[in-house]
MIDO-330930 format. One record per residue (C-alpha): x, y, z; residue in one letter. Coordinates in nm, 2 decimals, always signed. Layout:
<sites>
+--------+--------+--------+------+
|      u |      v |      w | resn |
+--------+--------+--------+------+
|      X |      Y |      Z |    A |
...
+--------+--------+--------+------+
</sites>
This chain:
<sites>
+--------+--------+--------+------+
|      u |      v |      w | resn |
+--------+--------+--------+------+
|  +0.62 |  +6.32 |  +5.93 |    X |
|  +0.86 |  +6.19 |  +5.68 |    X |
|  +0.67 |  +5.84 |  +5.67 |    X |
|  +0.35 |  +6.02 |  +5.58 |    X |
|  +0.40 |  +6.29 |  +5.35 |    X |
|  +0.43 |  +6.07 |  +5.03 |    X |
|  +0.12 |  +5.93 |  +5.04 |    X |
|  -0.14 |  +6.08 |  +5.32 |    X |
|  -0.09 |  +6.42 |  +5.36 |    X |
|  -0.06 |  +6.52 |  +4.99 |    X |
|  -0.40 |  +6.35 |  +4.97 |    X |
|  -0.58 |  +6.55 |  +5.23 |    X |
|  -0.42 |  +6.88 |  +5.17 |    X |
|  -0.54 |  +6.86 |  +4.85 |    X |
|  -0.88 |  +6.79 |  +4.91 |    X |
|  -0.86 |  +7.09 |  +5.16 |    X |
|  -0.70 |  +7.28 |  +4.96 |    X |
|  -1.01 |  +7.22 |  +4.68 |    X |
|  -1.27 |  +7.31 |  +4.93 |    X |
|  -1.10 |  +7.63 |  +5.08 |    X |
|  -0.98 |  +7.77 |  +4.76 |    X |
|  -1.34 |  +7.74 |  +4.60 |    X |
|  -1.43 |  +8.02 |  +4.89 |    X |
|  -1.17 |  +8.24 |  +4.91 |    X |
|  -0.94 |  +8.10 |  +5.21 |    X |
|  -0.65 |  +7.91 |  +5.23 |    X |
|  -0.72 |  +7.66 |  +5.44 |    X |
|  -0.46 |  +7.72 |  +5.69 |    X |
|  -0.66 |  +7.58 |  +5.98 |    X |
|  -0.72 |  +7.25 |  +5.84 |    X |
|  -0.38 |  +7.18 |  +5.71 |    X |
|  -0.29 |  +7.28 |  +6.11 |    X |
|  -0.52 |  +7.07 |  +6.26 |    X |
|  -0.42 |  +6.74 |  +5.99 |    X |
|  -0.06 |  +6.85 |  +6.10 |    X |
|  -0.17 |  +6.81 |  +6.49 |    X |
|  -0.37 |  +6.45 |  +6.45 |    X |
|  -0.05 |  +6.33 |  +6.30 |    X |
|  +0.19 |  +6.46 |  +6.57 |    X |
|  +0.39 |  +6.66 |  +6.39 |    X |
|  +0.66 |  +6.85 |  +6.55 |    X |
|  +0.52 |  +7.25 |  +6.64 |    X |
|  +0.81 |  +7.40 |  +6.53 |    X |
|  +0.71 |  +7.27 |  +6.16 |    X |
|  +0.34 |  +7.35 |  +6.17 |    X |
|  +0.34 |  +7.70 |  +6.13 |    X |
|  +0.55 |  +7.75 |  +5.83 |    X |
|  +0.37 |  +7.42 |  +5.65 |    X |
|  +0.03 |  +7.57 |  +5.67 |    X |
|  +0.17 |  +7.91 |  +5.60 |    X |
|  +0.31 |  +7.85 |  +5.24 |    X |
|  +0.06 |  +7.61 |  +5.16 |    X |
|  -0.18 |  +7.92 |  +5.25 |    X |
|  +0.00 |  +8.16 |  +4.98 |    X |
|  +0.00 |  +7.90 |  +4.75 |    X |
|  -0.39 |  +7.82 |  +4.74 |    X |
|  -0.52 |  +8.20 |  +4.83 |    X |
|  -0.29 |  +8.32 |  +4.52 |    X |
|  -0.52 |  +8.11 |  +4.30 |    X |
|  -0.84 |  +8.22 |  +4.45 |    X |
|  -0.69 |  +8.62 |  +4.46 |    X |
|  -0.67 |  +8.56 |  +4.14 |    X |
|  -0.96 |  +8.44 |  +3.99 |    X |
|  -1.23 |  +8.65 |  +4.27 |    X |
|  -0.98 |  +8.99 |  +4.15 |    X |
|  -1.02 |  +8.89 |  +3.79 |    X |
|  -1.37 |  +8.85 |  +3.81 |    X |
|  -1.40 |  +9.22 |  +3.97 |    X |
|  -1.50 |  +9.11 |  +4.32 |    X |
|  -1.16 |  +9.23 |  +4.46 |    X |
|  -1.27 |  +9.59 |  +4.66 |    X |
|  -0.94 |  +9.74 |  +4.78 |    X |
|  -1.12 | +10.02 |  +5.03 |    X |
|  -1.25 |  +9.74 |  +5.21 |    X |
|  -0.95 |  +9.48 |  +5.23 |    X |
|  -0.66 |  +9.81 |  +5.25 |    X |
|  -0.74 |  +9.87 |  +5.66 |    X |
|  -0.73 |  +9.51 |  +5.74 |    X |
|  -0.42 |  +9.48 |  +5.57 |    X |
|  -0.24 |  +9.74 |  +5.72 |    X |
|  -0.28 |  +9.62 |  +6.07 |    X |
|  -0.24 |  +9.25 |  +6.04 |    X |
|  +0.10 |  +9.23 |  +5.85 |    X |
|  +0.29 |  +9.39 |  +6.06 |    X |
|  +0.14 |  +9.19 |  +6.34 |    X |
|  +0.17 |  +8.85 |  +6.14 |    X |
|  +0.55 |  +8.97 |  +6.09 |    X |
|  +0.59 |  +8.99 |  +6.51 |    X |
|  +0.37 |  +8.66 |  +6.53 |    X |
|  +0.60 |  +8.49 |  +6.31 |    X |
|  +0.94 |  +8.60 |  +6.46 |    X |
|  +0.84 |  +8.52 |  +6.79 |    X |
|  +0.99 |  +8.20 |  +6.96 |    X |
|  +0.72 |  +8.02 |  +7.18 |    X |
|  +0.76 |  +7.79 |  +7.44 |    X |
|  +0.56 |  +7.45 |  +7.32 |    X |
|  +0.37 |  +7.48 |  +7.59 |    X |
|  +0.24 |  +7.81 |  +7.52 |    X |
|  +0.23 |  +7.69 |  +7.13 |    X |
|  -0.01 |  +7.45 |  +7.23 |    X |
|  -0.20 |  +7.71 |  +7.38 |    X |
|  -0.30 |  +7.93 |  +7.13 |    X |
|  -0.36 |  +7.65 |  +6.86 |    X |
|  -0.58 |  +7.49 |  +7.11 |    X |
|  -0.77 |  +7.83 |  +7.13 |    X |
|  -0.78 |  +7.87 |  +6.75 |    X |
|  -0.87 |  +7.53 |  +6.66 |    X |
|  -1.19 |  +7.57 |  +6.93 |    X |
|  -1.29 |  +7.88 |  +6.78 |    X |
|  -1.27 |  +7.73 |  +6.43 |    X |
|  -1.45 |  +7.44 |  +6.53 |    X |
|  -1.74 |  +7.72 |  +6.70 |    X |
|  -1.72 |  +7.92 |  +6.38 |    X |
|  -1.80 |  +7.58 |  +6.14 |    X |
|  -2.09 |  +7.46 |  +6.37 |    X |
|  -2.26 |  +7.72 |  +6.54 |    X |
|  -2.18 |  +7.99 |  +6.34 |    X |
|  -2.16 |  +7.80 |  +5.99 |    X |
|  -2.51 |  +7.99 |  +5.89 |    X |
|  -2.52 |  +8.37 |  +6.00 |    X |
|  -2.84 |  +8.55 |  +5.92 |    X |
|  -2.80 |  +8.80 |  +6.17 |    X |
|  -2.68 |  +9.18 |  +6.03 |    X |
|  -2.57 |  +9.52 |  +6.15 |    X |
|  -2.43 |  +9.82 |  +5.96 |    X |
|  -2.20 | +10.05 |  +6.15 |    X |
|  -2.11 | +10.35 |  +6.05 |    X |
|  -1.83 | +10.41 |  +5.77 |    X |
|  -1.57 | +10.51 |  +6.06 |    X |
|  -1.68 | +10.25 |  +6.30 |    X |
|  -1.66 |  +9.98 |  +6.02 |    X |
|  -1.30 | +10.09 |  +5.98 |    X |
|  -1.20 | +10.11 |  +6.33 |    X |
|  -1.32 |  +9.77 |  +6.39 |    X |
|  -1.24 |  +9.55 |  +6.11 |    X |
|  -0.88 |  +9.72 |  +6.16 |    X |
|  -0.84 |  +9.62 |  +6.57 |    X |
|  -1.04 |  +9.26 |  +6.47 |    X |
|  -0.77 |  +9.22 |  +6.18 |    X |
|  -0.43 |  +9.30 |  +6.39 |    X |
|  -0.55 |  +9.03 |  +6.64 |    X |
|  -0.56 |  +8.79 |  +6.32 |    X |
|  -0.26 |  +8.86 |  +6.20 |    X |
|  -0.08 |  +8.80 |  +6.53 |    X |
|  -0.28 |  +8.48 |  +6.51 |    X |
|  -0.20 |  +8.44 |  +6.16 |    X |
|  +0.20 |  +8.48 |  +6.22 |    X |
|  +0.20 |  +8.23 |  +6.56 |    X |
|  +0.01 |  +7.95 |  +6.43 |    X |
|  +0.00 |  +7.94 |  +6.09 |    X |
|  -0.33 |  +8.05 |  +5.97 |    X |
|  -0.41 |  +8.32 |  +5.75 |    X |
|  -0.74 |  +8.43 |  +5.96 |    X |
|  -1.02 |  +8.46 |  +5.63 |    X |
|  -1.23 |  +8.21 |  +5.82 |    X |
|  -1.27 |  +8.44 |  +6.04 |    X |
|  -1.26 |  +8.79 |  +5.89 |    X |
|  -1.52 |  +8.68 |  +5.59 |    X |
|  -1.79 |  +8.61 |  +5.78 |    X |
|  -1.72 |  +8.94 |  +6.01 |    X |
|  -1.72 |  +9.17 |  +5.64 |    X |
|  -2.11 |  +8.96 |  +5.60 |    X |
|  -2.26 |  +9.05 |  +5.93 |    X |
|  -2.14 |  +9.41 |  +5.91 |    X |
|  -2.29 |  +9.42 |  +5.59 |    X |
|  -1.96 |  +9.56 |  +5.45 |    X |
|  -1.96 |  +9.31 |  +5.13 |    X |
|  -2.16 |  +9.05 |  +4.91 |    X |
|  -2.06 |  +8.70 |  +4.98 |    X |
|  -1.85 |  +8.71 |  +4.67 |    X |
|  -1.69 |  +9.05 |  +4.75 |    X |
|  -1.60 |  +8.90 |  +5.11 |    X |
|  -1.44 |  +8.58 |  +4.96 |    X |
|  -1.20 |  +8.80 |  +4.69 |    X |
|  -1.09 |  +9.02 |  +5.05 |    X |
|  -1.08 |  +8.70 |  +5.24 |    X |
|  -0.83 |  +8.57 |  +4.99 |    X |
|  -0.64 |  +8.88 |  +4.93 |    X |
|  -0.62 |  +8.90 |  +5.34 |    X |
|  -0.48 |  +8.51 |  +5.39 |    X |
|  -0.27 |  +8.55 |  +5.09 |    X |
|  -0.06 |  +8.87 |  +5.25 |    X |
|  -0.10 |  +8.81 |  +5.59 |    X |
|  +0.06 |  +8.41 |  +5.52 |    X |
|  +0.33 |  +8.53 |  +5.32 |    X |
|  +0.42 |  +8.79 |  +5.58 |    X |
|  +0.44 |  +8.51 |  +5.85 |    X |
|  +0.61 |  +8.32 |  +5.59 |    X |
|  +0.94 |  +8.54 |  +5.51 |    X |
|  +0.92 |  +8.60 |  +5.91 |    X |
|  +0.96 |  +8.23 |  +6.02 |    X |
|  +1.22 |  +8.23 |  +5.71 |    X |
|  +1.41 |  +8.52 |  +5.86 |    X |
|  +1.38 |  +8.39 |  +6.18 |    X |
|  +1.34 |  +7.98 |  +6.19 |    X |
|  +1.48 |  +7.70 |  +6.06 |    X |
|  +1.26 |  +7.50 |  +5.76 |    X |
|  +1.28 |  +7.20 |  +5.57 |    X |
|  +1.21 |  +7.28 |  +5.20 |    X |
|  +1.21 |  +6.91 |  +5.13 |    X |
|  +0.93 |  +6.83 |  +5.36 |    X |
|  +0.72 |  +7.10 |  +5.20 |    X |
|  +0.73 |  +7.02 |  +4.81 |    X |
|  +0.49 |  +6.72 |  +4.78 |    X |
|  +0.27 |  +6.92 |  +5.00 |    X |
|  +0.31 |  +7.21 |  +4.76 |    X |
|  +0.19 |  +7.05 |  +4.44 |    X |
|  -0.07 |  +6.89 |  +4.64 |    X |
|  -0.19 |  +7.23 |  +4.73 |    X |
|  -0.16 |  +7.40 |  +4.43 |    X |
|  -0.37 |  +7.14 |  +4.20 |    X |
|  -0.64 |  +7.16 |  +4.49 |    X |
|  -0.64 |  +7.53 |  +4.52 |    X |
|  -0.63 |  +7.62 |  +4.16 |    X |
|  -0.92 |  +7.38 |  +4.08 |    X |
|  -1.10 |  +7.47 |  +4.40 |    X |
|  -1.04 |  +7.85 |  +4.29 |    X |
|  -1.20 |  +7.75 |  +3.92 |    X |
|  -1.52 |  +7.52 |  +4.01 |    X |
|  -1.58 |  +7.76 |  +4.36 |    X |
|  -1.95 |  +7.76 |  +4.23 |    X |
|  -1.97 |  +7.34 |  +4.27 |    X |
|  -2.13 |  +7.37 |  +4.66 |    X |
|  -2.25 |  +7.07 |  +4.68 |    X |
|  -1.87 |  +6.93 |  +4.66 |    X |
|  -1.79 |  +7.14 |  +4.91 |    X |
|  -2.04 |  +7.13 |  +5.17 |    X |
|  -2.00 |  +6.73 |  +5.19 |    X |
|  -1.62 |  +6.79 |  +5.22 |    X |
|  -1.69 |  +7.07 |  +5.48 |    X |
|  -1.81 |  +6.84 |  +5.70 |    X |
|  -1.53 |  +6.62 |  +5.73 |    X |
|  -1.30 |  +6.89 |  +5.77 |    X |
|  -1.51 |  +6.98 |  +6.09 |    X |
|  -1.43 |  +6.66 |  +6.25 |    X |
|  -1.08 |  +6.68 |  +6.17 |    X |
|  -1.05 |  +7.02 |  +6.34 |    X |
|  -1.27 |  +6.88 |  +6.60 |    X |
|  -1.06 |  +6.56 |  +6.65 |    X |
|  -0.70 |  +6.79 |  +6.62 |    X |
|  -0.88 |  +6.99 |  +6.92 |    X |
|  -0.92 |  +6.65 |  +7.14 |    X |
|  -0.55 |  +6.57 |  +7.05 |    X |
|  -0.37 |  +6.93 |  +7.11 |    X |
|  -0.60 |  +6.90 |  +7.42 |    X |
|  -0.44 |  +6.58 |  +7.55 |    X |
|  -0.09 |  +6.74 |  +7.47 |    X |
|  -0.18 |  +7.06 |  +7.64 |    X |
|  -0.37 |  +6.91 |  +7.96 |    X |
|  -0.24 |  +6.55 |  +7.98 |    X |
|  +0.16 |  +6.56 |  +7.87 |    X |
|  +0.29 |  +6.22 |  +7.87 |    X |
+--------+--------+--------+------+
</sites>
């Protein structure tokens, strides 16, 4: 990791970090899946993607909030019930094997969720208590996610608050970034409190981030940058899949 970090990674996180933070997320799956593709050990993957998470969702919180897209009714269940869950994910001391597991599920279902489910014009509108009830149970199984791997789990709950029609795009970004933001630093102080990390490994990628994000967070109306950069990021999920699948299947 050490013979990448000064000049790769920083790169690429902060191109990711530009993208995701001009829609709300953190982009906690693609710093996972650049993390995978270059072999890095599991134990540090987690808490990497995690702070890099907090980092670019406090920019976008903050700009969607300022801008009065922020609706706490909506965001306050899904809160509740993932941090406590991405506190348990993050204190919780896998085997590699079964590691490998659950990021290989998560970076499939990412890699669904940005190709077949990239546009979603389908709708329904549950009632109020239903709406609750569900994006409460759908949010604790994010934040267990969230806590384990190292995502914060807007990629998935954003487009959940659209098809409910629960929110307005904008209004579903500010929760989504609110949602990573919490549920990341939860996971966070958890792997602090419970694993060992390298601070120095993490501070190039942390100014990396934090440019990205921030600018990402300011020009998140400039689509057309990110749509072009959305697509690579879909490979690079796509080809972290194939190479967590050959670690998970085909051990050397």
């Amino acid at each position: 990791m050490s013979d990448v970090i000064p000049f790769v990674l920083p790169v690429l996180f902060f191109i990711i970090a530009f993208v995701y933070g001009s829609v709300g997320l953190g982009g906690g799956t693609a710093y996972t899946a650049i993390l995978s593709l270059f072999g890095v050990p599991i134990a540090l993957i987690p808490p990497t993607s995690q702070s890099m998470n907090v980092i670019v969702s406090s920019a976008s919180s903050y700009h969607y909030s300022r801008n009065g897209f922020l609706r706490a009714r909506l965001i306050l269940p899904a809160i509740l019930t993932s941090m406590p869950m991405a506190y348990l994910g993050g204190s919780l001391h896998l085997s590699q094997q079964l590691f490998l597991f659950v990021l290989w599920l998560t970076l499939l279902l990412v890699a669904i969720r940005l190709t077949m489910l990239r546009n979603l014009h389908w709708r329904f509108t549950p009632g109020p208590a239903a709406a609750i009830v569900t994006i409460a149970l759908i949010s604790a199984v994010l934040g267990l996610i969230a806590g384990i791997v190292g995502i914060g789990g807007g990629i998935y709950l954003v487009p959940i608050l659209l098809i409910m029609n629960l929110a307005t795009v904008k209004e579903a970004a500010a929760c989504g970034a609110l949602f990573v933001l919490l549920n990341s630093l939860v996971g966070f102080i958890s792997r602090l409190l419970h694993h060992a990390i390298d601070w120095q490994q993490l501070l190039p990628l942390a100014i990396a981030v934090l440019l990205g994000g921030s600018l990402g967070a300011f020009f998140g109306s400039r689509r057309f940058t990110a749509a072009l950069l959305e697509k690579i990021l879909i490979l690079i999920v796509f080809a972290a899949w194939v190479g967590v699948s050959k670690r998970l299947f085909y051990p050397a």
